[in-house]
Short mmCIF file of the C-alpha atoms (twelve columns), coordinates in Angstrom:
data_MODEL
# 
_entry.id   MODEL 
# 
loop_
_atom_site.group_PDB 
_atom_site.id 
_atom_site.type_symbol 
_atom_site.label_atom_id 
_atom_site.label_alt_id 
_atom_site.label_comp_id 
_atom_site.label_asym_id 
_atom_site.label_seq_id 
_atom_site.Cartn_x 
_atom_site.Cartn_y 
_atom_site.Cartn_z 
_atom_site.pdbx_PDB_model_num 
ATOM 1   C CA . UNK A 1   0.000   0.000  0.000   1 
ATOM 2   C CA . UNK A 2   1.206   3.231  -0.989  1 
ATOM 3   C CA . UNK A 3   1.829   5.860  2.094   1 
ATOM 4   C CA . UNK A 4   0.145   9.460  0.866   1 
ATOM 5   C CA . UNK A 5   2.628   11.397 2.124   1 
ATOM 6   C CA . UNK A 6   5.526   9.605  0.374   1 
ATOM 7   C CA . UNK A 7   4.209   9.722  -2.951  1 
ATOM 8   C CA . UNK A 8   2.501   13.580 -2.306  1 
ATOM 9   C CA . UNK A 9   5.907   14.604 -1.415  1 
ATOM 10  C CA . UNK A 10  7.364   12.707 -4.777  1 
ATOM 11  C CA . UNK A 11  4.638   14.116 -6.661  1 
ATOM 12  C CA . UNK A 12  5.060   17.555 -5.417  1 
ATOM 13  C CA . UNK A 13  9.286   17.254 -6.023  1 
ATOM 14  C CA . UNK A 14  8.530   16.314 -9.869  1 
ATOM 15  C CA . UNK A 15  6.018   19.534 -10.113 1 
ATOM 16  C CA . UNK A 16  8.389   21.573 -8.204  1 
ATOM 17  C CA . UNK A 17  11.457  20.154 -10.514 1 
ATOM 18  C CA . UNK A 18  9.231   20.428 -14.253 1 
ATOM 19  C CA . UNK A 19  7.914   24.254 -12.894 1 
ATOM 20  C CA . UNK A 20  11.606  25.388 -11.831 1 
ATOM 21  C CA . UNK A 21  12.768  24.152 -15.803 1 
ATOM 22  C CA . UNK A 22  9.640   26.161 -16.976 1 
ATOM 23  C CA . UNK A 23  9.663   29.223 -15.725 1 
ATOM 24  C CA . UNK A 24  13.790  29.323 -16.656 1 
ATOM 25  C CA . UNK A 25  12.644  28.232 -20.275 1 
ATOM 26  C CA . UNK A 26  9.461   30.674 -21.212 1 
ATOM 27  C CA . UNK A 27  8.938   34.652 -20.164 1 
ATOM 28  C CA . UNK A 28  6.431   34.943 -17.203 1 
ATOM 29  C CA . UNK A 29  3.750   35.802 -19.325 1 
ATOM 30  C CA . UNK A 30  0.391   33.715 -19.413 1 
ATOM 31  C CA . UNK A 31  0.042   31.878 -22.537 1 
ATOM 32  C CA . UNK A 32  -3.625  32.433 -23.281 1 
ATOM 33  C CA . UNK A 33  -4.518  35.920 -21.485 1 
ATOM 34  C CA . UNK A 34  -1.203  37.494 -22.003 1 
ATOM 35  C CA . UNK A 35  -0.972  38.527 -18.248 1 
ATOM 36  C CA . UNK A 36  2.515   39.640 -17.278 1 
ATOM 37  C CA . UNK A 37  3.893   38.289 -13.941 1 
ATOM 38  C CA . UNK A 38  6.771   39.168 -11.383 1 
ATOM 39  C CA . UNK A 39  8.335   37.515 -8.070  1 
ATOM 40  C CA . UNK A 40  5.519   38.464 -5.752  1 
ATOM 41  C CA . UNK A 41  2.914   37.472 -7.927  1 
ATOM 42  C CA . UNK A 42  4.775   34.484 -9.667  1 
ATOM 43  C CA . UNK A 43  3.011   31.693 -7.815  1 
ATOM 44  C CA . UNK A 44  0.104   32.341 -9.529  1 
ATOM 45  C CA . UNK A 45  1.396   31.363 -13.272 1 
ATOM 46  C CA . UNK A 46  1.062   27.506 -13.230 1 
ATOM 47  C CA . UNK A 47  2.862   24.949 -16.169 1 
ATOM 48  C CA . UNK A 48  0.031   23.449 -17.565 1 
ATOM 49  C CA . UNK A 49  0.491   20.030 -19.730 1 
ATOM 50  C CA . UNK A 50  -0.934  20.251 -23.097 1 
ATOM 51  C CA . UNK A 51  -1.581  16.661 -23.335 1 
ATOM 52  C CA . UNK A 52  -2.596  16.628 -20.005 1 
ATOM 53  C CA . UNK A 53  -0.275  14.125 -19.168 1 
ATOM 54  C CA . UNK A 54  1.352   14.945 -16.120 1 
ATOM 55  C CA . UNK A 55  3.850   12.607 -16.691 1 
ATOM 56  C CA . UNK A 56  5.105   13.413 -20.229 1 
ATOM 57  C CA . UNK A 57  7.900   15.865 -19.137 1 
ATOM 58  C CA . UNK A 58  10.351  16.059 -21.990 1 
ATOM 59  C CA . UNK A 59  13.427  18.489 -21.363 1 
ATOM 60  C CA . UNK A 60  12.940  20.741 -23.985 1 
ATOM 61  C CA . UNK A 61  9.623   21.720 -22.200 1 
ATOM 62  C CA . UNK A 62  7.352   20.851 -25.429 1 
ATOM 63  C CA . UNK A 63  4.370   19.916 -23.438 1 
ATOM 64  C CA . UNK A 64  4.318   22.645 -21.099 1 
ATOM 65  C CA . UNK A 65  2.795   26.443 -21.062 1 
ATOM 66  C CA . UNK A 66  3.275   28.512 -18.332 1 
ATOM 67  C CA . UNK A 67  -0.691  29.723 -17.496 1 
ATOM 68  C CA . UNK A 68  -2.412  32.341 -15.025 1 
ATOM 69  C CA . UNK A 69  -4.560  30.414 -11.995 1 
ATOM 70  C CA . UNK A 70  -7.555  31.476 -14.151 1 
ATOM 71  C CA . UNK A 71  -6.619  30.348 -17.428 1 
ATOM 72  C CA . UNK A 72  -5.418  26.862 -16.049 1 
ATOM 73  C CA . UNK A 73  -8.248  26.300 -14.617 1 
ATOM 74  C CA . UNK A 74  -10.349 27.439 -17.853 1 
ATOM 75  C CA . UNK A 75  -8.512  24.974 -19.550 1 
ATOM 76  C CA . UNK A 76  -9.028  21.834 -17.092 1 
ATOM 77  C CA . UNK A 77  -12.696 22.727 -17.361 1 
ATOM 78  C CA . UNK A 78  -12.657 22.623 -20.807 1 
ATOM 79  C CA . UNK A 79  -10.692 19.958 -21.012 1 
ATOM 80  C CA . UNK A 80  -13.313 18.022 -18.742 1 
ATOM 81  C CA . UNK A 81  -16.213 18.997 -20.396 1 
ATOM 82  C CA . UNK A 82  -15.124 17.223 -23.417 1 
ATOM 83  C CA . UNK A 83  -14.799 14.018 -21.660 1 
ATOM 84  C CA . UNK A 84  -17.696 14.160 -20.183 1 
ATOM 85  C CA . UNK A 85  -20.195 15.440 -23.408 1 
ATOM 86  C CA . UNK A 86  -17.984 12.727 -26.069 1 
ATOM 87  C CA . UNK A 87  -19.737 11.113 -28.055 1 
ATOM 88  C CA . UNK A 88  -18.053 7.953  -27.069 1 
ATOM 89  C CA . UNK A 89  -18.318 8.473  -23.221 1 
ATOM 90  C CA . UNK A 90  -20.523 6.757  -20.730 1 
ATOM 91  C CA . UNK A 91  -21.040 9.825  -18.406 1 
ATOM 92  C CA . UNK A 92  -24.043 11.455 -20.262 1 
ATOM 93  C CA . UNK A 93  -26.292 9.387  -22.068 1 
ATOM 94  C CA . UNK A 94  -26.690 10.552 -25.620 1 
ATOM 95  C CA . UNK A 95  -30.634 11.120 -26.871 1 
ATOM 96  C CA . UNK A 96  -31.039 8.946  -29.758 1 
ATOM 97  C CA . UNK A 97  -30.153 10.852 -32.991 1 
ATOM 98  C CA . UNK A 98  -33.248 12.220 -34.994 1 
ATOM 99  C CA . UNK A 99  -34.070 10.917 -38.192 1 
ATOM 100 C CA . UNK A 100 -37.380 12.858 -38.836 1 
ATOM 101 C CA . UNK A 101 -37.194 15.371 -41.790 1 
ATOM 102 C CA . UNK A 102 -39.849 17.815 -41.132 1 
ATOM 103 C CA . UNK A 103 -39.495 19.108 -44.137 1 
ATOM 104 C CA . UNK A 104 -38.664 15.768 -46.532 1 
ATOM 105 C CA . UNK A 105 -41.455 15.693 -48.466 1 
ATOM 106 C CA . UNK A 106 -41.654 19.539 -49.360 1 
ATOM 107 C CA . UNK A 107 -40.692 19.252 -52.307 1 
ATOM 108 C CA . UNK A 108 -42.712 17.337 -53.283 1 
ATOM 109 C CA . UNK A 109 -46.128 18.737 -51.693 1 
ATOM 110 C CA . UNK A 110 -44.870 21.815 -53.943 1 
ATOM 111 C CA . UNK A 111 -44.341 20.107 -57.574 1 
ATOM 112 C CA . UNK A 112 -47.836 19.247 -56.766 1 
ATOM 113 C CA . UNK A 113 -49.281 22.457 -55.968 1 
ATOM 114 C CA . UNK A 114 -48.063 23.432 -59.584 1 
ATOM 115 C CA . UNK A 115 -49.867 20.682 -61.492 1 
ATOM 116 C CA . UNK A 116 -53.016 22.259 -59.586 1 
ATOM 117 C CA . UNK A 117 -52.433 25.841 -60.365 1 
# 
């Protein structure tokens, strides 16, 4: 069984080790709302995965982006809205898909209307 606070304080080393290459590697600038950051207010830019694969950490820093608290958090919710609303997923059950054409036989019903007229 796996103690919590061993592998917390293993997670939190690789965050603290990917962030530190990061922020040396891109300005301090958010990558989607283009806020500017400085040493008091650094904490709040976060590296966000773009595969969001926490554990795909290449050293040229290819899957990160440095992001604002807002913006990361945007992005997660995006990111988990499409899960959940896929077409393949098992979360939300899909209505079945309409094949009704209200207006099918318009055509039709019109042709017709000429003959009469």
């Amino acid at each position: 069984m796996n103690n919590p606070k061993t592998s917390s304080g293993t997670q939190r080393r690789r965050e603290e080790g990917y962030r530190e290459k990061a922020l040396k590697m891109y300005p301090w600038v958010c990558g989607r709302c283009a806020r500017e950051f400085s040493g008091k207010n650094l904490s709040q830019l976060t590296v966000h995965h773009r595969d969001h694969n926490h554990d795909n950490n290449p050293e040229d820093g290819s899957n990160w982006e440095l992001l604002c608290l807002y913006c990361h958090d945007n992005e997660h919710a995006r990111y988990t809205d499409q899960q959940y609303f896929a077409e393949g997923s098992t979360a939300s059950p899909l209505a079945p898909k309409t094949t009704y054409k209200a207006f099918g036989s318009l055509a039709d019903l019109l042709k017709g209307k000429d003959d009469i007229g």
